[in-house]
DOLUMVO-755412 format. One record per residue (C-alpha): residue in one letter; x, y, z. Coordinates in steps of 0.1 Angstrom, whole numbers, plus 2048, in hexadecimal, padded with zeros to 3 digits. Layout:
<rs>
("A"; (X; Y; Z))
...
</rs>
This chain:
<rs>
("X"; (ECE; 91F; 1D7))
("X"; (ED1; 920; 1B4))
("X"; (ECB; 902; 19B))
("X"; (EDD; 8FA; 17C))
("X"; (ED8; 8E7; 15F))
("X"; (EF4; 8CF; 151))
("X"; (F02; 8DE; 12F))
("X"; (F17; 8C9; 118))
("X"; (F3A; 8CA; 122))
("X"; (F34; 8D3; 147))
("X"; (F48; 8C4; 162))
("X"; (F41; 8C6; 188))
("X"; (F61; 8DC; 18F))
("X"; (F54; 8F2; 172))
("X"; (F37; 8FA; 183))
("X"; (F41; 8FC; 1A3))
("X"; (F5B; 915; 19A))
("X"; (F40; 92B; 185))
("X"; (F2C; 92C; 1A6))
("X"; (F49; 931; 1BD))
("X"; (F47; 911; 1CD))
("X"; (F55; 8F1; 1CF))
("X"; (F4D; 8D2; 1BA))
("X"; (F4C; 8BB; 1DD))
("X"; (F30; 8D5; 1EA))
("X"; (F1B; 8D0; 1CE))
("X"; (F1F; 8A9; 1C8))
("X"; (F12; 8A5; 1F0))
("X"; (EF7; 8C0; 1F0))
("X"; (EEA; 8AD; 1D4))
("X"; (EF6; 88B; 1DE))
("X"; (F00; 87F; 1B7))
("X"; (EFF; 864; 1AD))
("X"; (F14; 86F; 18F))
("X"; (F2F; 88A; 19F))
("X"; (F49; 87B; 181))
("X"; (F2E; 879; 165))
("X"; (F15; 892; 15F))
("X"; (EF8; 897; 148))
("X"; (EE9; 8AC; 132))
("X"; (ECE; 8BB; 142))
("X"; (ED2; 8AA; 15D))
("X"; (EC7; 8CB; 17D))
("X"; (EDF; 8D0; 198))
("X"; (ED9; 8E4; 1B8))
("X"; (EF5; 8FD; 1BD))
("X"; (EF8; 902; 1E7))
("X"; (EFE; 928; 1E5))
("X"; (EEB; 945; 1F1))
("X"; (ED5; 955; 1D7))
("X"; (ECD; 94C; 1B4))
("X"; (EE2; 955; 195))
("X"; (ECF; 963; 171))
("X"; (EE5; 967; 14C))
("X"; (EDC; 985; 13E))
("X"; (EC9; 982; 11F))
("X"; (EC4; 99D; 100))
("X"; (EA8; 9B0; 107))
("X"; (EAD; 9AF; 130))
("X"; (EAF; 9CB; 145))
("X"; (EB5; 9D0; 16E))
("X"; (E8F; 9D3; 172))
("X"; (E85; 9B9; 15D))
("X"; (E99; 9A1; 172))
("X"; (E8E; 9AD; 192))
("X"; (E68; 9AE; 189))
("X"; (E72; 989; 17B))
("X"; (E7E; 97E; 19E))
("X"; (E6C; 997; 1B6))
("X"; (E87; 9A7; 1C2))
("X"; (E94; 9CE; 1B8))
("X"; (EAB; 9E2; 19C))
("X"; (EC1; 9EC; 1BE))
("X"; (EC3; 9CA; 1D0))
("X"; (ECF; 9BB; 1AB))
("X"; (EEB; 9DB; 1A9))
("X"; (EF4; 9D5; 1CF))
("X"; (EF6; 9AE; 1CB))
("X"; (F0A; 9B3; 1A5))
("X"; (F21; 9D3; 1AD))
("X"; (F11; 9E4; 18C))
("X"; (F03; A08; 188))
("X"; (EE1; A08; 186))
("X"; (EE4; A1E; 166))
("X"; (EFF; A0B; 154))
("X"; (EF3; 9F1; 134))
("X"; (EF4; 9D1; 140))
("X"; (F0F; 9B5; 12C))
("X"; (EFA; 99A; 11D))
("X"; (F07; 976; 129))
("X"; (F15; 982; 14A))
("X"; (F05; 970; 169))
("X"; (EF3; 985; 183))
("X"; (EEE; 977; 1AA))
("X"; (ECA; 97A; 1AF))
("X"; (EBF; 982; 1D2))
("X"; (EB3; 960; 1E3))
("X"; (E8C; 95D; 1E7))
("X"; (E7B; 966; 206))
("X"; (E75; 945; 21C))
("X"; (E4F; 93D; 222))
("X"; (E40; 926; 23F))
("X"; (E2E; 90A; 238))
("X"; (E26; 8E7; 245))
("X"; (E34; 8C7; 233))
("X"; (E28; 8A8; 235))
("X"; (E3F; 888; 230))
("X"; (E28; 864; 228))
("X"; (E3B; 848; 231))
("X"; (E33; 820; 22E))
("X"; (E46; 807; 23E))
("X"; (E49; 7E1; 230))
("X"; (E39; 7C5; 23D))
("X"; (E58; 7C0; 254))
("X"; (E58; 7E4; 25B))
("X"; (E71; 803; 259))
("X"; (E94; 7F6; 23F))
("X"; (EB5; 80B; 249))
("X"; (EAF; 81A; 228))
("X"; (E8A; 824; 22E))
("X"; (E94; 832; 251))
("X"; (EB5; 848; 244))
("X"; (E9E; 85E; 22C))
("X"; (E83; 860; 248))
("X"; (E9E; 870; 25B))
("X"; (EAD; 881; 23A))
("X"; (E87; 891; 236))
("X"; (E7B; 898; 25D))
("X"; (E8D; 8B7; 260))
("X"; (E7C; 8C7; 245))
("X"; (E5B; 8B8; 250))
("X"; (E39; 8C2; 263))
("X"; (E29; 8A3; 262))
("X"; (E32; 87E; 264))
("X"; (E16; 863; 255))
("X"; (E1D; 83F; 257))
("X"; (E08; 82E; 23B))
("X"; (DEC; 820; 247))
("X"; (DD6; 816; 260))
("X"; (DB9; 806; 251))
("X"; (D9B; 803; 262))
("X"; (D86; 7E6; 261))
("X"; (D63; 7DE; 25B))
("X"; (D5F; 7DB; 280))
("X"; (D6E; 7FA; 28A))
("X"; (D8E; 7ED; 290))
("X"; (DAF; 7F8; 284))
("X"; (DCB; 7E7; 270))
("X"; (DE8; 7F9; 27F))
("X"; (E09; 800; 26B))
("X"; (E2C; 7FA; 27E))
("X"; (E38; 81D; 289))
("X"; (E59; 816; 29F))
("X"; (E72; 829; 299))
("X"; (E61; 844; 28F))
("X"; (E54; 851; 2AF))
("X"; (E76; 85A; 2B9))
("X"; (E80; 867; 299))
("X"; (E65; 885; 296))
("X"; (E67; 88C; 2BC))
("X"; (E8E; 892; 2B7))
("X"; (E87; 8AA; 295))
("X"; (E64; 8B8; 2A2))
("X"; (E4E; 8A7; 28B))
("X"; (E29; 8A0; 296))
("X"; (E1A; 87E; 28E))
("X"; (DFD; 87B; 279))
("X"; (DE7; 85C; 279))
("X"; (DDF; 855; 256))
("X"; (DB7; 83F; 255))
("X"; (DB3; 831; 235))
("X"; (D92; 816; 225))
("X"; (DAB; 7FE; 218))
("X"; (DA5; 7DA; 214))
("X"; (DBE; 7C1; 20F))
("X"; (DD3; 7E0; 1FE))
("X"; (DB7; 7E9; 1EF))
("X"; (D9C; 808; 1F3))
("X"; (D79; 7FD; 1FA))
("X"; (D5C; 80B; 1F1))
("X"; (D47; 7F4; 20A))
("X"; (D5F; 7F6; 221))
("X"; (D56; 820; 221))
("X"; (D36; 818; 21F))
("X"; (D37; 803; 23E))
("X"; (D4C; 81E; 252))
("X"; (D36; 83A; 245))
("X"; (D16; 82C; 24B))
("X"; (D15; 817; 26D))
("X"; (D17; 82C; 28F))
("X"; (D21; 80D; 2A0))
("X"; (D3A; 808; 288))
("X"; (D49; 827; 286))
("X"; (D45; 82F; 2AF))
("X"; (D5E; 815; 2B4))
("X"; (D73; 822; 296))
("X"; (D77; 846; 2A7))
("X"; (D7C; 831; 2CD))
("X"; (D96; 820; 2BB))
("X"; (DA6; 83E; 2A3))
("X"; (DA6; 84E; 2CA))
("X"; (DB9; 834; 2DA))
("X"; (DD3; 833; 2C2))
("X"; (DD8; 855; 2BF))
("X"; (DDC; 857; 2E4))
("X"; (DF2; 83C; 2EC))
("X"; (E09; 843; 2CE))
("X"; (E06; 86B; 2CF))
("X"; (DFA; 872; 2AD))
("X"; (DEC; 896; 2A9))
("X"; (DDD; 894; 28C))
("X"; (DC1; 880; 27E))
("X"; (DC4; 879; 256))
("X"; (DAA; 86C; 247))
("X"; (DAF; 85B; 222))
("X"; (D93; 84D; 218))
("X"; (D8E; 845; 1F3))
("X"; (D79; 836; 1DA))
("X"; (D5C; 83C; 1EF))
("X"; (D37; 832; 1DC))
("X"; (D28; 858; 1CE))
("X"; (D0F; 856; 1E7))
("X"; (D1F; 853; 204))
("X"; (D2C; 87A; 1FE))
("X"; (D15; 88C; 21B))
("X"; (D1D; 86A; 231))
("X"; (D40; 875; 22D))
("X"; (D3C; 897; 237))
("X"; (D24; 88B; 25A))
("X"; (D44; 871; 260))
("X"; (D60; 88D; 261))
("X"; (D47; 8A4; 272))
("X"; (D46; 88A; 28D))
("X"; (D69; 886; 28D))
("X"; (D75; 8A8; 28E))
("X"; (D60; 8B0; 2AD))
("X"; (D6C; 894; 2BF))
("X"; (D92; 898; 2B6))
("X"; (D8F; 8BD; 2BB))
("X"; (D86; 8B8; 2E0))
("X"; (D9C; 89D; 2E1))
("X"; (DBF; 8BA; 2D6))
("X"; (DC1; 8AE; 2B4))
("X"; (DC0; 8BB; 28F))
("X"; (DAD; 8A8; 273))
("X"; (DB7; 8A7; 251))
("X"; (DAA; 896; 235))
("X"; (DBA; 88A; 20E))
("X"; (DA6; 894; 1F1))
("X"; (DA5; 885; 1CD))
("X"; (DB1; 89D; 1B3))
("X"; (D93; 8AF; 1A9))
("X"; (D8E; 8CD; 192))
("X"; (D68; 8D2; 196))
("X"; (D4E; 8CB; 1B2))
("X"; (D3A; 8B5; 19A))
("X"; (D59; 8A0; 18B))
("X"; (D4D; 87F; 181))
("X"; (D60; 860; 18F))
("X"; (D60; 847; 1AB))
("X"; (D80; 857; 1B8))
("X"; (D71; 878; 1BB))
("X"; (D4B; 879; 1BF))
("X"; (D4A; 876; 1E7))
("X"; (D66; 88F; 1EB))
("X"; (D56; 8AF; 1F5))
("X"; (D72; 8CB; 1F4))
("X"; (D54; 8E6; 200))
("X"; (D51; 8D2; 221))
("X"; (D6F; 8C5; 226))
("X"; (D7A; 8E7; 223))
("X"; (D5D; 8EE; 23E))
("X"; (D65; 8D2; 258))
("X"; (D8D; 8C2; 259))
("X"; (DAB; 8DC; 261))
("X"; (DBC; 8D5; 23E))
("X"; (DB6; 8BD; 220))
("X"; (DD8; 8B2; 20B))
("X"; (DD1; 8B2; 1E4))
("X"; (DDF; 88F; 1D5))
("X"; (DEC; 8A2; 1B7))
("X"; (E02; 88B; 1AD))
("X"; (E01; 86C; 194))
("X"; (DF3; 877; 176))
("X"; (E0E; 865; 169))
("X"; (E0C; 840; 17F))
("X"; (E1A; 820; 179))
("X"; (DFD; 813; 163))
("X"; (DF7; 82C; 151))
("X"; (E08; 83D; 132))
("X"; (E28; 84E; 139))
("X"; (E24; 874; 141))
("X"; (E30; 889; 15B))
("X"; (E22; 87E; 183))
("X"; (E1B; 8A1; 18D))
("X"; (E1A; 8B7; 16E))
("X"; (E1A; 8D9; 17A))
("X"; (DF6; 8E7; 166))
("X"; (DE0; 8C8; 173))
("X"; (DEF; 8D1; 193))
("X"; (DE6; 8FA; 194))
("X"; (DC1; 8EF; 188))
("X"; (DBE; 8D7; 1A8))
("X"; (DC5; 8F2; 1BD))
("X"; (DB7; 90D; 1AC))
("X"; (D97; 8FB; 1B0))
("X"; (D9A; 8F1; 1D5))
("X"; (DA3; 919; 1D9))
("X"; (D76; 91C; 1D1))
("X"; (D72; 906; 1E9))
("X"; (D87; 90F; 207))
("X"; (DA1; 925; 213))
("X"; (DC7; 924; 20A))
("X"; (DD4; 91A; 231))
("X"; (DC0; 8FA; 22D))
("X"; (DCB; 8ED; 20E))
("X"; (DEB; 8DB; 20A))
("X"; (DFA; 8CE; 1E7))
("X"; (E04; 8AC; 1E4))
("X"; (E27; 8A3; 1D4))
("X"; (E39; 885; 1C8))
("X"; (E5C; 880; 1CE))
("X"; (E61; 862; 1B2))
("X"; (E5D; 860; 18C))
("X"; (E56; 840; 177))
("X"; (E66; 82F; 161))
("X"; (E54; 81F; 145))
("X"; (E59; 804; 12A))
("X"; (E4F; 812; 102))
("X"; (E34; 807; 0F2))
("X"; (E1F; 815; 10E))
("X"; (DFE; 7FB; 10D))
("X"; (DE3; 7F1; 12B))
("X"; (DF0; 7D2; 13A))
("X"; (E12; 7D9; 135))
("X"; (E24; 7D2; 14E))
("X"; (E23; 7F4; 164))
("X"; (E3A; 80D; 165))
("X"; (E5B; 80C; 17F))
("X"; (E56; 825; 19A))
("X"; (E7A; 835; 19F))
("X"; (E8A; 851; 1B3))
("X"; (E99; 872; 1A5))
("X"; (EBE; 862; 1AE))
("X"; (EB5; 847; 199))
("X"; (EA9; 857; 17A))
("X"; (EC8; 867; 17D))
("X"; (EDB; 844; 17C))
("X"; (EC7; 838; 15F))
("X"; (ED1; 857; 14A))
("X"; (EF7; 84E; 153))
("X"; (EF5; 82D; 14D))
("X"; (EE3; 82C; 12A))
("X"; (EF4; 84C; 11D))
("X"; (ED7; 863; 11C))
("X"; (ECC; 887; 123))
("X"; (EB4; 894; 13A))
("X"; (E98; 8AA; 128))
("X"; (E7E; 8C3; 139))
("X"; (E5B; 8C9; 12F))
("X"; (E52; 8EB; 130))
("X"; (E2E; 8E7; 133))
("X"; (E2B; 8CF; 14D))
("X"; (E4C; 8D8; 15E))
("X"; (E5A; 8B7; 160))
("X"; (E7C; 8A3; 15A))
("X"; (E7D; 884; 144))
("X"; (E96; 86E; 131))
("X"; (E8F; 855; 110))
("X"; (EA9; 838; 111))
("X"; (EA9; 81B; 101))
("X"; (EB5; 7FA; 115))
("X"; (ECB; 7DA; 114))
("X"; (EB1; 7C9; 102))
("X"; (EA6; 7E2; 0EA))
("X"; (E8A; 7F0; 0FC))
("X"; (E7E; 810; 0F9))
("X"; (E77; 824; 11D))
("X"; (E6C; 847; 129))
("X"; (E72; 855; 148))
("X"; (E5B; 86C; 15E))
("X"; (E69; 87B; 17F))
("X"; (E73; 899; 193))
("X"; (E90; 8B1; 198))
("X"; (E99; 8D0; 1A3))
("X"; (E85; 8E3; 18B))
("X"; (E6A; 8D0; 18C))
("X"; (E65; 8D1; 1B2))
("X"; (E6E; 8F7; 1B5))
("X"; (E55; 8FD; 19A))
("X"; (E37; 8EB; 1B3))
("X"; (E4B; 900; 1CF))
("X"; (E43; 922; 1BB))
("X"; (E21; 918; 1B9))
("X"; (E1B; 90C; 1DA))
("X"; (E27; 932; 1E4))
("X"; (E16; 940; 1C8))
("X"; (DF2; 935; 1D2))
("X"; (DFD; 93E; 1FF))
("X"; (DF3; 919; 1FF))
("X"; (DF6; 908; 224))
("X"; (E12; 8EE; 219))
("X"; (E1E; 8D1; 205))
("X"; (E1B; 8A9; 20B))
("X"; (E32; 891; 200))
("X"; (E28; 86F; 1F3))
("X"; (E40; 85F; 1FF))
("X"; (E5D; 85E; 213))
("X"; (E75; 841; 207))
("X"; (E84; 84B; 1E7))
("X"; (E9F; 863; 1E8))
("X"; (E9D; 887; 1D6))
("X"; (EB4; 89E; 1ED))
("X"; (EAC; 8BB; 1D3))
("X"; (E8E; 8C0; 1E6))
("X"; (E98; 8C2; 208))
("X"; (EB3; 8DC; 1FC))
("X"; (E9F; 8F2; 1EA))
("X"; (E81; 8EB; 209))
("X"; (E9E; 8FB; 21E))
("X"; (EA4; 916; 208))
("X"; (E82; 922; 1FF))
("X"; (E6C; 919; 21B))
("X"; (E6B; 91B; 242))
("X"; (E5F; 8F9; 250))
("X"; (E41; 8FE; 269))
("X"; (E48; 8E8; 28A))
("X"; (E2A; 8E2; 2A2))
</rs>
């Protein structure tokens, strides 16, 4: 599949005929919201086989093949040209389609107080297709050992008809709320965290999860090595027990980072005792912060580059965002925070307020300056098509296990298109 950017002038039926397609196949692969109204910038997937490159001053057959790993005789075969021949500068070359890679995604979803909405349950079945791994956000656990357990109907049914595998996501929340003395509690006290694993047990067994995610965050410094003794415990009893363990790790760049989020995440040992660990590289940009990109692509790569020291590539899995932000200029703490949004809807916004869509280069990431009704000035921070085949690239790149998506819920079909197209989907 190839993706396009919006140019001045362009129309749907334009495009589609430059691609030998037809508008209607393009404005439903991509579900737009704008089929009538485009904008600048603005990606678009194009549902064909292969990729397409203009031909630049200075290119030659071999430079775009090294470019796109493919060869001088599969670009001649694919164009009808003589391998020989000078190639005409602006003419549009089919590139070969990339070779598909298996990997494991994982889809978080969190229901409502009042559980699964119509909405929430049409892009958990929208997304289960293309997914390993379904986690239901959260069960809690309690000071006692007991769990605070999320509603998961429908979903059951839904990942046993598209061969997902449930995975029980544990978390040290408090009244929304990670807790440090709440992980102390569960880290420190056998009795404690006996019943904990009895209970983690049960549930997995009556509700066949097959995977035992642990996300615990904001631990005290010190309670590092009790950690690492907790998931050792764990592991053993859930590997007898048929399952796989897998843990979420803060965003670190060094073993000695300083902060409360990272200090008792050991990437070495986790590494050493859980199956696989998924990266939360995501929300550099967040909704009380300043406006920047969620998952700029160079924060990203040092993440994993550093969790590649620690431990090998077919335990490490990247996390990804599949929203942007939306935020209100002047950017100052205690602002009100930032909007969280979907891809569609940044696309909306640039319709609606007459702007263009923009792409940062260096953090490989869409956004959009509008100003409002009342005058207000507002950047916009999300993901497209580039942006999510760029983290797709990488995620190949660096042989890395697979990706995790935080979370299902707001639509962004470019990425289960281009999922399709560049990856096969592992199914347990």
């Amino acid at each position: 599949m190839h993706i396009y950017v919006v140019k001045s002038g362009d129309t749907l039926f334009r495009i589609a005929r430059a691609y030998g397609t037809t508008a209607q196949a393009i404005s439903q692969a991509n579900q737009l919201p704008n089929p009538d109204r485009l904008v600048v910038g603005q990606a678009i997937v194009i549902p064909v086989p292969g990729r397409f490159y203009i031909i630049a001053a200075g290119d030659s057959l071999w430079s775009i093949a090294q470019r796109y790993g493919t060869t001088v005789q599969e670009l001649a075969r694919l164009n009808g040209l003589s391998q020989a021949a000078p190639l005409q500068i602006g003419r549009q070359l089919r590139i070969p389609g990339p070779v598909k890679t298996r990997a494991e995604f994982t889809g978080y979803i969190q229901p409502s107080v009042s559980g699964y909405s119509s909405a929430l349950l049409n892009r958990a079945r929208e997304a289960a297709p293309y997914l390993t791994y379904f986690a239901p956000v959260s069960f809690n656990a309690k000071r006692d050992g007991t769990l605070e357990e999320p509603a998961i109907q429908p979903l059951p049914t839904i990942a046993e008809q598209n061969g997902v595998v449930f995975m029980m996501d544990i978390t040290n929340q408090e009244n929304g709320q990670f807790s440090d003395e709440l992980g102390r509690i569960l880290l420190n006290d056998e009795n404690v965290q006996q019943t904990l694993l009895n209970n983690i047990s049960r549930i997995a067994r009556q509700s066949n999860f097959s995977d035992i995610h642990f996300d615990f965050e904001y631990l005290r410094p010190e309670d590092r090595e009790a950690y690492n003794r907790f998931l050792r415990r764990a592991t053993e009893r859930f590997h007898r027990e048929g399952k796989t363990v897998s843990t979420a790790l803060a965003p670190k760049t060094s073993a000695g980072q300083q902060g409360k989020w990272y200090e008792a995440h050991d990437y070495k040992a986790h590494g050493e005792i859980v199956d696989f660990s998924i990266m939360m590289t995501y929300e550099w940009g967040y909704s009380y912060g300043p406006p920047m990109a969620v998952s700029p692509i160079g924060p990203v790569r040092n993440v994993l580059t550093y969790a590649l020291t620690e431990m090998p590539a077919s335990k490490i899995v990247m996390g990804q965002n599949l929203y942007g932000y939306d935020w209100t200029l002047p950017y100052q703490q205690g602002n009100p925070p930032a909007r969280a949004i979907s891809p569609q809807e940044a696309i909306q916004i640039a319709v609606k307020y007459n702007a263009s869509i923009r792409y940062d280069r260096v953090s490989q990431a869409p956004y959009i300056d509008y100003t409002d009704e009342n005058g207000r000035l507002h950047k916009v921070w999300f993901e497209d098509a580039r942006s999510i085949d760029a983290k797709f690239s990488l995620l190949k790149e660096l042989k890395l296990r697979g990706m995790a998506y935080w979370r299902i819920g707001l639509s962004f079909p470019q990425n289960w298109l281009l999922l399709s197209d560049r990856f096969t989907v592992i199914k347990k």
